[in-house]
MARGU-107525 format. One record per atom (N, C-alpha, C): residue in one letter; z, x, y. Coordinates in steps of 0.02 Angstrom, whole numbers, plus 32768, in hexadecimal, padded with zeros to 4 digits. Atoms other than C-alpha are relative to their C-alpha. Example, Ala and Ser with C-alpha at 12.3 -4.5 7.8 and 13.67 -1.06 7.14 Angstrom:
<recs>
a8000802D7FC5 a818682677F1F a8000802D803C s7FFD7FD67FC5 s816582AC7FCB s80257FD98037 
</recs>
This chain:
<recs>
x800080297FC4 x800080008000 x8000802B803F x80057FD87FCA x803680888075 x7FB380228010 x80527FE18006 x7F8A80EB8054 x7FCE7FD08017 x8017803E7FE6 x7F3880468069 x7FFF7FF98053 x7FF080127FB8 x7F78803C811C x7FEE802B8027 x80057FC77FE1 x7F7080D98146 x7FB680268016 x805380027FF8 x7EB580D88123 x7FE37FDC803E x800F80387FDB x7E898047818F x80188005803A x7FFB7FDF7FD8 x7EF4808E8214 x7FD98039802E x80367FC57FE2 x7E8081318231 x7FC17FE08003 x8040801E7FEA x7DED80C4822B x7FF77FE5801F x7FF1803B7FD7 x7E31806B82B4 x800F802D8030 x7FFC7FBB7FD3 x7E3781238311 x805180018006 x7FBD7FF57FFC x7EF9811F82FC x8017802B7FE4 x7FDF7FC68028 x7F5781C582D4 x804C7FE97FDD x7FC2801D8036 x7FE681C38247 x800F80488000 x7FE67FD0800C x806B82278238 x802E7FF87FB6 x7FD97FFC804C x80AC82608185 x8014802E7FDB x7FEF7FC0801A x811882C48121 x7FF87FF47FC9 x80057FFA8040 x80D782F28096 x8035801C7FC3 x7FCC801B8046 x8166831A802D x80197FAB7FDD x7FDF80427FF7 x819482758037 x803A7FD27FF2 x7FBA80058008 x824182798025 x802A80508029 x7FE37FBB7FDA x82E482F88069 x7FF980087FA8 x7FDA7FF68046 x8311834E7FC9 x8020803B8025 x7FCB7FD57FDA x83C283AE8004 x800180347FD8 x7FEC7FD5801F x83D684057F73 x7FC5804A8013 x80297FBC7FF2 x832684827FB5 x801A800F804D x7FFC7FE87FB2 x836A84768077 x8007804D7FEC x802E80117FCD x833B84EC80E2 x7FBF80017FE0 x803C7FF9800C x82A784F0807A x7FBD7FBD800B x802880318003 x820A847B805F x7FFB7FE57FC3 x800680118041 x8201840B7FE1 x7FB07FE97FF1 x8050800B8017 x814383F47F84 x7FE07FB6800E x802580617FEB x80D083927FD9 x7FDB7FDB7FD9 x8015803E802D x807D82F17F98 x7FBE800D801B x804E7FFA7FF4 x7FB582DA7F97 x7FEA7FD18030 x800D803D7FD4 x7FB882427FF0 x7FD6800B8058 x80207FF27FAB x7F95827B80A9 x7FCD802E7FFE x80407FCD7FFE x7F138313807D x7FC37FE27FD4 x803A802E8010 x7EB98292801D x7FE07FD4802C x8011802C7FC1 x7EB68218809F x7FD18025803C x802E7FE67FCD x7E758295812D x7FD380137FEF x804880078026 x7DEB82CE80B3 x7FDA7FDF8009 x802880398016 x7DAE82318085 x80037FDE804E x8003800C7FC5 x7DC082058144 x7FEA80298032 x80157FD67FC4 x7D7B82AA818D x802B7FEC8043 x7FEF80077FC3 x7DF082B081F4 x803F80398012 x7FDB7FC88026 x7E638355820E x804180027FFB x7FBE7FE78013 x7F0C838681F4 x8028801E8023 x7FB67FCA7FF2 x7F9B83BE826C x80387FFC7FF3 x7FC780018016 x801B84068223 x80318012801F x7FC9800B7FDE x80BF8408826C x803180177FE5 x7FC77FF28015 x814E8469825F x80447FFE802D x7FC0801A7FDA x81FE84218295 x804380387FDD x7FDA7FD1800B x826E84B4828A x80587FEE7FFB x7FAC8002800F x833A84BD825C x7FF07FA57FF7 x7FF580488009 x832683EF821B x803B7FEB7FF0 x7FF180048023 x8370840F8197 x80578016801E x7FAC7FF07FCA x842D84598215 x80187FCF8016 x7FFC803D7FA6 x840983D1829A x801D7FC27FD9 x800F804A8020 x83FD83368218 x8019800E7FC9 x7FF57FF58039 x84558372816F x7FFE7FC57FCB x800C80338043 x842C830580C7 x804F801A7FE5 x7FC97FFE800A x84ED82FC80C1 x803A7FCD7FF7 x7FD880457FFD x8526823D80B6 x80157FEE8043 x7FBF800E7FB7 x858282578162 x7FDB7FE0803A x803080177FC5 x84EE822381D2 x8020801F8040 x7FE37FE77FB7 x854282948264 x7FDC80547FF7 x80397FE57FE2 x84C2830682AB x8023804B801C x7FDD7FB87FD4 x84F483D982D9 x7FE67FFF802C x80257FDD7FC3 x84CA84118394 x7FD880397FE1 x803A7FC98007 x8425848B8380 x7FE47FE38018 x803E7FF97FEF x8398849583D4 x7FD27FEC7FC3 x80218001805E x830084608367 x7FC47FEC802E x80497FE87FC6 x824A84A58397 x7FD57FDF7FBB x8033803A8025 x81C184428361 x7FB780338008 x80347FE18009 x812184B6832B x7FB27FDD8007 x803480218011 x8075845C8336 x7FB7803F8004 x80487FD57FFD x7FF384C182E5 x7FC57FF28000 x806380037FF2 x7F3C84D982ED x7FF57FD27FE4 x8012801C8037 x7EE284548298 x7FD180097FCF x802D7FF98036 x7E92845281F0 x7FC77FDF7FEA x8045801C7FF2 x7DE7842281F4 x7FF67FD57FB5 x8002801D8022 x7DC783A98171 x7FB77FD77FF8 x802E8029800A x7D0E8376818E x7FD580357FE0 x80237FEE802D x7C9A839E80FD x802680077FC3 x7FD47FF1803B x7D2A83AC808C x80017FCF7FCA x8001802C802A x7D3C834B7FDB x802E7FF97FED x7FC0801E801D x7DC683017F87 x8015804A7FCD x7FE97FCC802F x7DBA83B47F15 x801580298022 x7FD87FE47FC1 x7DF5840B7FB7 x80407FF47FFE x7FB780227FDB x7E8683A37FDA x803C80417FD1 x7FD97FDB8012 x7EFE841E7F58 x8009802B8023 x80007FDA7FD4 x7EBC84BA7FBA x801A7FEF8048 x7FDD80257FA2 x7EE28454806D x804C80057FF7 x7FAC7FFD7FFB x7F9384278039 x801C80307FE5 x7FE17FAB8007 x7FAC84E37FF2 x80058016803D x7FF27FEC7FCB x7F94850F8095 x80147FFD8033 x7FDE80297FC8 x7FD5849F8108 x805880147FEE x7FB47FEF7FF8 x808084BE80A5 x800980498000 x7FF57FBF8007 x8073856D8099 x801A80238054 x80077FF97FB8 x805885738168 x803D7FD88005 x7FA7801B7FFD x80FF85038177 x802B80167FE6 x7FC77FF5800E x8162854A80FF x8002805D800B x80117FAE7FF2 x812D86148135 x80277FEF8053 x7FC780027FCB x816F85D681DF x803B7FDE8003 x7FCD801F8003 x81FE856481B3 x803980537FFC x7FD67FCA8018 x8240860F814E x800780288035 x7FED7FC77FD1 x8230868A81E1 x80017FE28045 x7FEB80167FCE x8256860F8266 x805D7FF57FEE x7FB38002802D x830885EA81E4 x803480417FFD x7FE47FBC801B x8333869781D1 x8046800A802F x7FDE7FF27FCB x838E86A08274 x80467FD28004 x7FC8803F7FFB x83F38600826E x801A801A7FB5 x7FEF7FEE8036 x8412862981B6 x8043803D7FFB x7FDE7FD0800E x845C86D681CA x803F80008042 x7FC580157FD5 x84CC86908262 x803C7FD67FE1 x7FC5802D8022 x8518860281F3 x802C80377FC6 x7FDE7FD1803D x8542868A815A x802B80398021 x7FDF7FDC7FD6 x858886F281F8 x803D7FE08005 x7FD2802D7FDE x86028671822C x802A7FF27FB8 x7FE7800D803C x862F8640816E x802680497FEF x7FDB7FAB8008 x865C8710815E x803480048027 x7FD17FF87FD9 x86B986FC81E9 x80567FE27FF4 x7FB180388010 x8736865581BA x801480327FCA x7FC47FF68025 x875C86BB8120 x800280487FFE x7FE57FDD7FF4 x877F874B816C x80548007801C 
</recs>
């Protein structure tokens, strides 16, 4: 149904935004969890391209923790180049979403590093 909609939307010149994991999964935070085919099929078969987007520290700001209460950070929002998607076939789409997550999760990791090795600072510290 969603796919359905989502189609009929871009043919209607309307942009969609979607995460292709399509779920949090806490147990990979800060990482990425494996995207779904759904949206690199869709812009294929819709020629139409791909920016991918990277929303940095989410996973600090917003924790998949029950508590719904949100840490102070900053949180930088990446919008990269887009991925050209006209002439492409549905036997593409694997290669597309190899690379779309590879380009998000190559900068998630060395945009993380920093916030990362501050929190394991602060944790050294209490049990010092």
């Amino acid at each position: 149904m969603a796919l359905k909609m989502s189609k009929k939307k871009l043919a209607k010149g309307r942009s969609l935004i979607i995460f292709p994991e399509g779920s949090i999964h806490s147990k990979i935070q800060p990482g990425l969890s494996e995207f779904k085919d759904g949206a690199f099929k869709i812009a294929i078969q819709k020629q139409v391209p791909i920016v991918p987007v990277t929303i940095c520290y989410n996973w600090f700001i917003l924790p998949d923790d029950g508590r719904w209460l949100p840490n102070f950070h900053f949180c930088e929002t990446i919008i990269h180049e887009p991925v050209v998607t006209l002439g492409l076939t549905e036997n593409d789409a694997e290669s597309v979403k190899t690379f779309v997550y590879e380009l998000i999760s190559s900068t998630l990791a060395e945009k993380n590093k920093t916030l990362i090795n501050k929190i394991l600072n602060e944790n050294r510290s209490k049990h010092d």
